[in-house]
DRENTORGU-855204 format. One record per residue (C-alpha): residue number from 1; chain; x, y, z. Coordinates in steps of 0.05 Angstrom, whole numbers. Example, Ala and Ser with C-alpha at 12.3 -4.5 7.8 and 13.67 -1.06 7.14 Angstrom:
% residues 2
 resi chain   east  north     up
    1     A    246    -90    156
    2     A    273    -21    143
END
This chain:
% residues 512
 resi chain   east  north     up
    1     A   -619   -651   -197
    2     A   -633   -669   -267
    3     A   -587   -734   -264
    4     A   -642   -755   -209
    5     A   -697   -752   -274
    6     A   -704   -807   -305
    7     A   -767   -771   -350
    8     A   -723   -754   -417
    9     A   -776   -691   -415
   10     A   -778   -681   -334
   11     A   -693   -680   -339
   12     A   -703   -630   -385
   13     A   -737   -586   -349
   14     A   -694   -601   -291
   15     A   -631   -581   -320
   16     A   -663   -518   -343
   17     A   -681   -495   -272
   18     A   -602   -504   -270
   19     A   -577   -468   -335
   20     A   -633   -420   -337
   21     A   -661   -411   -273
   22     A   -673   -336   -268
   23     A   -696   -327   -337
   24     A   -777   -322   -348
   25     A   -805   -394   -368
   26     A   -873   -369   -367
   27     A   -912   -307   -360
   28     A   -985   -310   -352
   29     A  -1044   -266   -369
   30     A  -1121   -287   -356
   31     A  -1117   -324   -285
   32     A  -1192   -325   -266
   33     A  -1174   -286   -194
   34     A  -1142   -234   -237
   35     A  -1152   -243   -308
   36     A  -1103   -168   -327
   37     A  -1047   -193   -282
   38     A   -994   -209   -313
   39     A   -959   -280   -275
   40     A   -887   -287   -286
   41     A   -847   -355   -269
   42     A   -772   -369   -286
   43     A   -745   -433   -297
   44     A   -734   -448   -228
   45     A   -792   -435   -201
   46     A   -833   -473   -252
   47     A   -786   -533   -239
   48     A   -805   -522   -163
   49     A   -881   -522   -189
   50     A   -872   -590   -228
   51     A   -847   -619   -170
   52     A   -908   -598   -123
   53     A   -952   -617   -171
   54     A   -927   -676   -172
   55     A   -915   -697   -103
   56     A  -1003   -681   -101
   57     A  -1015   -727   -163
   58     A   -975   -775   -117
   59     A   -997   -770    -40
   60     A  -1065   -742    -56
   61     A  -1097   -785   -121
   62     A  -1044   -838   -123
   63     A  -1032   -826   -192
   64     A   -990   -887   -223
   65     A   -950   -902   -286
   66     A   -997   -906   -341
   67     A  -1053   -864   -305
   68     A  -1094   -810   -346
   69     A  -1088   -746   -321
   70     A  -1158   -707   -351
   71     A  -1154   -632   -352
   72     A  -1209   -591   -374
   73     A  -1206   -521   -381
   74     A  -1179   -453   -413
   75     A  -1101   -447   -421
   76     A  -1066   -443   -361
   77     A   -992   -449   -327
   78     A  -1014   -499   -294
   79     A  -1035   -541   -360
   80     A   -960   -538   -376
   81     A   -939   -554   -300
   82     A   -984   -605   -302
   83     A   -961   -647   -376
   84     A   -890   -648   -333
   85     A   -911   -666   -266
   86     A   -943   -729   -310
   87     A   -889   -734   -343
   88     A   -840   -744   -279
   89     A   -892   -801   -254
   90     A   -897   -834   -312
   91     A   -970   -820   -322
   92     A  -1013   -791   -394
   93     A  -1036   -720   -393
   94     A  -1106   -725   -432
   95     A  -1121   -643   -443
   96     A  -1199   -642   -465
   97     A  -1230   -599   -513
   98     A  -1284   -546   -477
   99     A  -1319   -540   -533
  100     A  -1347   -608   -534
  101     A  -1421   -617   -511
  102     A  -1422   -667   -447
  103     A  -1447   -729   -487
  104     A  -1377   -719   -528
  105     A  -1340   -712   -468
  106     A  -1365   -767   -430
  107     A  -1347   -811   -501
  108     A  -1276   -790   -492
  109     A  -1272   -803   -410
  110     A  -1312   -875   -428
  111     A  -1258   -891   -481
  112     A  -1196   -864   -440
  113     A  -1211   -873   -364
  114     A  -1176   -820   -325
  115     A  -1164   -832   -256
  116     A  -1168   -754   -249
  117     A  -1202   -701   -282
  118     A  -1175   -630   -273
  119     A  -1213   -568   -289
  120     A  -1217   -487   -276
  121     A  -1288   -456   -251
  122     A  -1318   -438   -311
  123     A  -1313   -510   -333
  124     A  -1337   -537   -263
  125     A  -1411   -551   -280
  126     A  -1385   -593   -338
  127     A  -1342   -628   -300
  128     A  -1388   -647   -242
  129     A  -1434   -673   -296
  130     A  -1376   -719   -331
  131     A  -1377   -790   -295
  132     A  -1328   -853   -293
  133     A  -1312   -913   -252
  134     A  -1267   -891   -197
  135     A  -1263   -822   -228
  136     A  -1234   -770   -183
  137     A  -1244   -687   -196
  138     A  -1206   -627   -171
  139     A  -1200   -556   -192
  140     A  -1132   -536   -209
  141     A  -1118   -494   -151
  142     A  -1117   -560   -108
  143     A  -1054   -581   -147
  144     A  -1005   -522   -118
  145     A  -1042   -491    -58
  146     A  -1011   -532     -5
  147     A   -953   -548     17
  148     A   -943   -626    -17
  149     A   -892   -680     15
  150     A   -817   -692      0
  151     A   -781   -754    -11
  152     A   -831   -783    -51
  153     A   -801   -849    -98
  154     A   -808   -840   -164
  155     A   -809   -889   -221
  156     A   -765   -913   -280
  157     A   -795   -874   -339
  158     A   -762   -893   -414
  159     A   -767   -839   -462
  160     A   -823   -886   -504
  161     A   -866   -883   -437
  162     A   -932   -850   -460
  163     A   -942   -777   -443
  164     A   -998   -745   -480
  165     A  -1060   -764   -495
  166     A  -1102   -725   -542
  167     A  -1172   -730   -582
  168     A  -1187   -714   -647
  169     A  -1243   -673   -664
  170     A  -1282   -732   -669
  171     A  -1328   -693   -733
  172     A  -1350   -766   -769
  173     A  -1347   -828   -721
  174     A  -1329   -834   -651
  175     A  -1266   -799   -632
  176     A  -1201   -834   -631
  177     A  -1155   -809   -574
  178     A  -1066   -808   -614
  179     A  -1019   -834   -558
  180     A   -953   -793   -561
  181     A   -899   -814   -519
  182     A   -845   -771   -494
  183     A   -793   -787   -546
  184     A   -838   -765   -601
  185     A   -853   -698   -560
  186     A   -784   -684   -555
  187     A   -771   -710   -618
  188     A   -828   -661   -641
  189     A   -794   -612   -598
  190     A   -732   -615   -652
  191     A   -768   -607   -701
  192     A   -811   -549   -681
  193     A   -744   -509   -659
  194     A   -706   -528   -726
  195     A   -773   -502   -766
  196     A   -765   -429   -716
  197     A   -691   -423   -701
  198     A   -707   -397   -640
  199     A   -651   -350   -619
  200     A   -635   -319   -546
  201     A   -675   -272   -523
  202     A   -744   -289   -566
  203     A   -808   -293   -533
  204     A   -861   -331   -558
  205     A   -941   -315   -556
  206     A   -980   -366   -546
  207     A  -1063   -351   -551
  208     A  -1089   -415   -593
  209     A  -1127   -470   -542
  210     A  -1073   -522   -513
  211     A  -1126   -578   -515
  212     A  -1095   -582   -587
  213     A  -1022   -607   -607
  214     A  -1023   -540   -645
  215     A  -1035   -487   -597
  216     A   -987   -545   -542
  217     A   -936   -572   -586
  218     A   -919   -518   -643
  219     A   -892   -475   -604
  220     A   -908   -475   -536
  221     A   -877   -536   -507
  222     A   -824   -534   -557
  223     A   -801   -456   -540
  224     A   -803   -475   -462
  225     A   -758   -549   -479
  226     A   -716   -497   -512
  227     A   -701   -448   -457
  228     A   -749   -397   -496
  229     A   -804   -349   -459
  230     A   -865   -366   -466
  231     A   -931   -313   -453
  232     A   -994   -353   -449
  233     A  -1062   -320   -453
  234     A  -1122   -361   -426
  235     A  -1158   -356   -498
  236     A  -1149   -323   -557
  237     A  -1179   -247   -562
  238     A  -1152   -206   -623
  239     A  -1145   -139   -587
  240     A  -1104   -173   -534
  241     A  -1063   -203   -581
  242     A  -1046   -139   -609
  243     A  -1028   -118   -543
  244     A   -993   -160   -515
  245     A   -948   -154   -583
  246     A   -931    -82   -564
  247     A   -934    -91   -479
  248     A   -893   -157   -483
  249     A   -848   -143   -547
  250     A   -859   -215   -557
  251     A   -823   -241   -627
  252     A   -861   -301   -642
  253     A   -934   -325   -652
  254     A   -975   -382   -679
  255     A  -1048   -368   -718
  256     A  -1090   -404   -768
  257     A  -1146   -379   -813
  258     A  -1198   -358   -760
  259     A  -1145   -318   -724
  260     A  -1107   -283   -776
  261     A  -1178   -252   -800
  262     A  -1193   -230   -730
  263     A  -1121   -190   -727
  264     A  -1131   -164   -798
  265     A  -1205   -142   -780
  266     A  -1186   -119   -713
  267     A  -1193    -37   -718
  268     A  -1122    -27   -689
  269     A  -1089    -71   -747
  270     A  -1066    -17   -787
  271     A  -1035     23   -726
  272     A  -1018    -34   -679
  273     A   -938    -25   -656
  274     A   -921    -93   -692
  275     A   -844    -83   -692
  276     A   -817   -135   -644
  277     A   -854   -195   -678
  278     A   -790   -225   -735
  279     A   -849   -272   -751
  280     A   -908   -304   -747
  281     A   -922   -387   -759
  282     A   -997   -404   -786
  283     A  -1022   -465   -767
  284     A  -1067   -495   -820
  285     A  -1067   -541   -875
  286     A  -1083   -476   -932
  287     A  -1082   -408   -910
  288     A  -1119   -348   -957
  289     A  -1066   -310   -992
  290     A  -1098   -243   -977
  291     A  -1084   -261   -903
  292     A  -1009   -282   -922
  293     A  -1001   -220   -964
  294     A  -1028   -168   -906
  295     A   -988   -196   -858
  296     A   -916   -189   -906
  297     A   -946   -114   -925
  298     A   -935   -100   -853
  299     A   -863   -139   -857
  300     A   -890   -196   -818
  301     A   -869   -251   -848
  302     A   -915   -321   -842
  303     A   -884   -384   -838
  304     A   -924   -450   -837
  305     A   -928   -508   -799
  306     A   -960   -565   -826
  307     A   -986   -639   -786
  308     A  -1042   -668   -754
  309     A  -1054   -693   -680
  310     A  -1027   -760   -708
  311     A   -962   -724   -724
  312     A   -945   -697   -674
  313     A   -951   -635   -712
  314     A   -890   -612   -739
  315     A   -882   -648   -806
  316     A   -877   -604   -860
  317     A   -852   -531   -849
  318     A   -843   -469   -890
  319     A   -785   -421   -855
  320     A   -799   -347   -840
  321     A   -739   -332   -890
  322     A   -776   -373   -944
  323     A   -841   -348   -931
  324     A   -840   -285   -987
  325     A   -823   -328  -1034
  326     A   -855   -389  -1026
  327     A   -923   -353  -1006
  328     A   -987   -404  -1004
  329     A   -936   -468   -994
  330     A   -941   -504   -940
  331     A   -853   -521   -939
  332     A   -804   -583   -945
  333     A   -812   -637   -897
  334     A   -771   -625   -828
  335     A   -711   -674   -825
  336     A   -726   -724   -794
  337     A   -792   -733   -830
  338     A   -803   -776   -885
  339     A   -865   -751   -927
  340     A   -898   -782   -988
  341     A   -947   -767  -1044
  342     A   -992   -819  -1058
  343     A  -1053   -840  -1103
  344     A  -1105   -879  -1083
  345     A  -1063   -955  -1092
  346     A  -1010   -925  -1055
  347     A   -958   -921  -1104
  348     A   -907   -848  -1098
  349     A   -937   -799  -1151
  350     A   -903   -759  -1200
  351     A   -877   -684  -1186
  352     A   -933   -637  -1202
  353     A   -991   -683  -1192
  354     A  -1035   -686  -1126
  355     A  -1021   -751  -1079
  356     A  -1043   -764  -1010
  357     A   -995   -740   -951
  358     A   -964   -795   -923
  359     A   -913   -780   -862
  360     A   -865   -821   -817
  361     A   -824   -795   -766
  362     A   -805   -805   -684
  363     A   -855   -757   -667
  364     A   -914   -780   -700
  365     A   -963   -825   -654
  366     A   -941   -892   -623
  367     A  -1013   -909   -646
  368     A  -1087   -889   -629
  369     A  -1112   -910   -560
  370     A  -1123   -973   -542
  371     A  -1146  -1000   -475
  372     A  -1110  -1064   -482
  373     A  -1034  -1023   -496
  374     A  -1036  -1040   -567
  375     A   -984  -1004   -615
  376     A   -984   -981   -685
  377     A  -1055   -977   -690
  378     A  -1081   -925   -741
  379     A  -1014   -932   -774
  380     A   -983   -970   -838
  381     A   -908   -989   -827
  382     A   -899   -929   -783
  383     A   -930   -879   -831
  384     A   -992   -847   -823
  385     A  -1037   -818   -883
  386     A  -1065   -763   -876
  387     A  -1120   -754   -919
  388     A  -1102   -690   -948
  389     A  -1075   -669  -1012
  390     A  -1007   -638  -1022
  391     A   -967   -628  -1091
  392     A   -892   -626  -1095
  393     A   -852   -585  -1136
  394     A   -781   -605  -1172
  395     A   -746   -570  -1101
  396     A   -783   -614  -1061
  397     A   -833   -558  -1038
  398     A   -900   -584  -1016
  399     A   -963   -548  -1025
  400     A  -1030   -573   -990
  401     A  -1087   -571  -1040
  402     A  -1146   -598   -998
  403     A  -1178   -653   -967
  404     A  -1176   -717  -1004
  405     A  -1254   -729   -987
  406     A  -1260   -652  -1001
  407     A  -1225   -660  -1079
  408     A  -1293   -651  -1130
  409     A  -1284   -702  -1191
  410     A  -1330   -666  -1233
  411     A  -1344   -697  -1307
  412     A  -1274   -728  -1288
  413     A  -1234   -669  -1280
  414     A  -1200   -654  -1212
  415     A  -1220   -593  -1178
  416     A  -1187   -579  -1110
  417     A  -1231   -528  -1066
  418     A  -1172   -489  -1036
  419     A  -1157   -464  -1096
  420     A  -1223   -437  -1120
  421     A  -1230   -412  -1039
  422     A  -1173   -378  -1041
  423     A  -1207   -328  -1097
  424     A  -1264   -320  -1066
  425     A  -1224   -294   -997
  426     A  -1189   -236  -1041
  427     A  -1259   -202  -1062
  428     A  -1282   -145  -1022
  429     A  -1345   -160   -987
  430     A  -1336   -243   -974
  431     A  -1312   -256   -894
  432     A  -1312   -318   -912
  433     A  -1311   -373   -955
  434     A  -1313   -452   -965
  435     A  -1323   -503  -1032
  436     A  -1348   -565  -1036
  437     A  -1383   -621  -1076
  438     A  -1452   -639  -1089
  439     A  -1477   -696  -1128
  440     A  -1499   -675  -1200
  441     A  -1536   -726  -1250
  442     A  -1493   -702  -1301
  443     A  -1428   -691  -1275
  444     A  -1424   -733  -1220
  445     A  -1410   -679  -1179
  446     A  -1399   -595  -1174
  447     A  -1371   -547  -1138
  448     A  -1415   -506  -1100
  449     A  -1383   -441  -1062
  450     A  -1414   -425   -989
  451     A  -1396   -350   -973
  452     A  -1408   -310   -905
  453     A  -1416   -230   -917
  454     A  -1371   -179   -888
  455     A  -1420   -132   -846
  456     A  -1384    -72   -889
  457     A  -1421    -35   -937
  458     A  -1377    -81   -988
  459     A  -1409   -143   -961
  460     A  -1479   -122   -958
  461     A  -1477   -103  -1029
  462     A  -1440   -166  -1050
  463     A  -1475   -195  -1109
  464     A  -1481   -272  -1148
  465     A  -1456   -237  -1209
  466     A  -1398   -204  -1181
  467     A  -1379   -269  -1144
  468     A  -1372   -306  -1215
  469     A  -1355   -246  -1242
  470     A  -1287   -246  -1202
  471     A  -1276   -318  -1209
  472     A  -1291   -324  -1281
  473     A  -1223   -293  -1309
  474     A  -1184   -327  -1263
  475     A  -1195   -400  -1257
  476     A  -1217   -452  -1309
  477     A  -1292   -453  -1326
  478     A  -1299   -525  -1303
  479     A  -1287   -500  -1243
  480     A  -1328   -449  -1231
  481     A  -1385   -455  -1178
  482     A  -1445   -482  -1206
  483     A  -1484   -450  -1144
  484     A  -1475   -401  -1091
  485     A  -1502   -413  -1014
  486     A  -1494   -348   -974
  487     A  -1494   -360   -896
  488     A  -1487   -321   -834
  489     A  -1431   -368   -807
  490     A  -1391   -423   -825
  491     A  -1387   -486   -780
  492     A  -1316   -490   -748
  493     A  -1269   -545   -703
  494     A  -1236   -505   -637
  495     A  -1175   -481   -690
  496     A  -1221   -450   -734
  497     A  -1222   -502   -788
  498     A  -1278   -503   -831
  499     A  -1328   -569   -813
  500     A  -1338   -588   -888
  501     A  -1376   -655   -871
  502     A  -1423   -617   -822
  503     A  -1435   -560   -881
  504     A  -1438   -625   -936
  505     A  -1495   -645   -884
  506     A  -1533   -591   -886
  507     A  -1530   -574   -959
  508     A  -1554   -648   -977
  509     A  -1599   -662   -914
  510     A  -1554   -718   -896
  511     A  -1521   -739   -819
  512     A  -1443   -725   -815
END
């Protein structure tokens, strides 16, 4: 069967209904018939899924090579189904982020121009309201309920055939849609399984939204290329995370910032039967060292995976058995990557000074999407920069400092927010925390600290002069806030990343 692929990412899958055809692929909780059930597929019958799924795309929306395939909705089976049915036909899977308002939406569907747009119920009234030349819709039942025709032809499809098709958040400017083709996912893949060592037997928990390469491509789609169970919750919810830890004995898990706190402030944290889990990967460009720390108290030990949607992601990882050591870096490059540290005329800067993260590797993006098939666009020689910070130590060991547009020159002296955040995140009473710059007459700019209470008693009697207080013995006094904004909430993307140009907007009365 799989010699009758010519998909490098479809044979995959087809030699795995093969080799591991009665072990669980996939095992589903949060269907919206019955969202406690928990769906179990092996290997062979998600191979027989894939090719149902795609004998519909085919026979029922003539989908063709180089077709977007839309899907809007909350994680599902069929998502991953879905990417691999496209894959076969030698169409782009374009997964779309819910949380967008319709106006954003209907930017991305103008720019990309799926043939057909995919989506659960709860996303229906969004979807009818999305428009496009030619633009068919279906809800994702329609692409397994029937019966779907044999014998279908299917096309030559090279490994550097485009395969995924997926939007950044889009927070200053229009958004710009990263074209990944199937080498770089399986090249990404590689990567991804190097960074875990997945081993027989684990069983990775997946909660994070798959409309992002993080919660599809860190460990997801990499675990199932692998031969690795996967269990897939619809969306993320803290108590069923903890859960499905104990129900599933699952061994694996990806969260960033937003998601750790939940667990940690989740009442059944300190009691939770934890014991299967050998690790956990966090997703995120800095993570809070109390959130690190609470985690390893419970033996938990929390890798990092560092990259962008323009990487793929994988692209700079920090192992579970490096993790106690190294905690707060971000890891060495994986190895096929090629990372550099660069100031602002480009040139490779010394060890122990902050340059901008420059990465090239096969899975980072053929180029952002053009209509006209362009390649390389967004891209310099193959490498693509970043923007953020990251310092390198004499091993090699890369730690992410912040945001190059985030970095606060103030009376020209470097200040880099993550560190001063990651302070504020360690004292009782803050939930949460961001730093940022704001012009000053004087010194060109300051740091000014934006904190969200705890709803504790330590929260609510959270003062200014216990803030500095805290801070003052333990940083530089340059770099001490020069004013404090308290908030109820902080403005976050879909993987919980603070939105520092929306907060920049509102401190200053300026548009993003």
């Amino acid at each position: 069967m799989g010699a009758e692929e010519t998909s490098p990412i479809a044979a995959r899958f087809a030699q795995l209904a093969q080799t591991h055809g009665t072990q669980t692929a996939i095992a589903f909780r949060g269907d919206e018939q019955r969202p406690d059930h928990l769906f179990t597929h092996d290997f062979a019958k998600f191979w027989r899924r894939v090719e149902r799924v795609t004998a519909h795309l085919q026979a029922s929306w003539q989908i063709q090579p180089g077709d977007r395939v839309a899907w809007l909705g909350l994680n599902h089976e069929l998502q991953l189904v879905a990417l691999v049915a496209c894959a076969r036909l030698g169409a782009i899977f374009m997964p779309l982020n819910f949380r967008l308002a319709v106006a954003e939406l209907q930017q991305v569907l103008n720019d990309a121009t799926p043939s057909l747009l995919v989506h659960d119920s709860l996303h229906a009234p969004v979807a009818a309201a999305l428009t496009g030349a030619g633009l068919c819709r279906t809800h994702l039942d329609a692409l397994i309920a029937s019966a779907a025709p044999r014998g279908l032809p299917m096309p030559e499809v090279p490994g550097d055939a485009p395969v995924l098709l997926v939007y950044t958040s889009g927070t200053t400017g229009l958004p710009k849609g990263a074209v990944h083709t199937q080498d770089n996912l399986l090249a990404n893949a590689r990567a991804s399984q190097a960074a875990h060592g997945f081993v027989d037997g684990d069983k990775v928990l997946s909660t994070l939204p798959m409309f992002h390469v993080g919660g599809l491509c860190i460990q997801t789609l990499p675990a199932l290329l692998a031969g690795v169970s996967v269990v897939l919750h619809a969306r993320f919810d803290a108590g069923a995370w903890l859960d499905e830890v104990d129900a599933s004995q699952t061994s694996l898990s990806l969260l960033v910032p937003a998601t750790l706190r939940a667990v940690l402030d989740h009442p059944r944290w300190p009691l939770a039967q934890l014991s299967s889990l050998r690790g956990v990967m966090a997703g995120s460009s800095t993570i809070p060292a109390a959130y690190l720390q609470a985690f390893h108290d419970r033996g938990i030990p929390v890798g990092q995976i560092y990259g962008t949607t323009e990487t793929g992601p994988v692209s700079i990882v920090l192992r579970l058995e490096q993790a106690a050591a190294r905690m707060g870096s971000t890891g060495w490059p994986h190895a096929e990557a090629q990372v550099a540290l660069r100031n602002e005329r480009g040139e490779q800067v010394p060890v122990g000074q902050a340059g901008e993260v420059c990465i090239r590797a096969p899975n980072v993006m053929r180029g952002y999407w053009q209509a006209d098939g362009a390649v390389g666009v967004g891209l310099q020689d193959g490498w693509f920069c970043t923007g953020d910070l990251g310092q390198q130590a004499e091993d090699g060991c890369i730690t992410i400092v912040g945001r190059s547009k985030d970095m606060v020159i103030s009376g020209g002296e470097n200040i880099y927010p993550a560190e001063i955040e990651n302070l504020l995140i360690t004292l009782p009473g803050v939930a949460e925390c961001a730093v940022l710059g704001l012009p000053d007459v004087r010194w060109g700019e300051v740091p000014v600290a934006v904190l969200v209470r705890s709803k504790d008693a330590a929260g609510q009697s959270l003062t200014p002069e216990a803030v500095m207080q805290h801070l003052q013995s333990r940083i530089a006094r340059f770099k001490l806030p020069r004013r404090l904004v308290w908030l109820d909430s902080l403005p976050k993307s879909a993987l919980g990343k603070v939105q520092k140009p929306l907060l920049q907007a509102r401190l200053t009365g300026t548009n993003p």
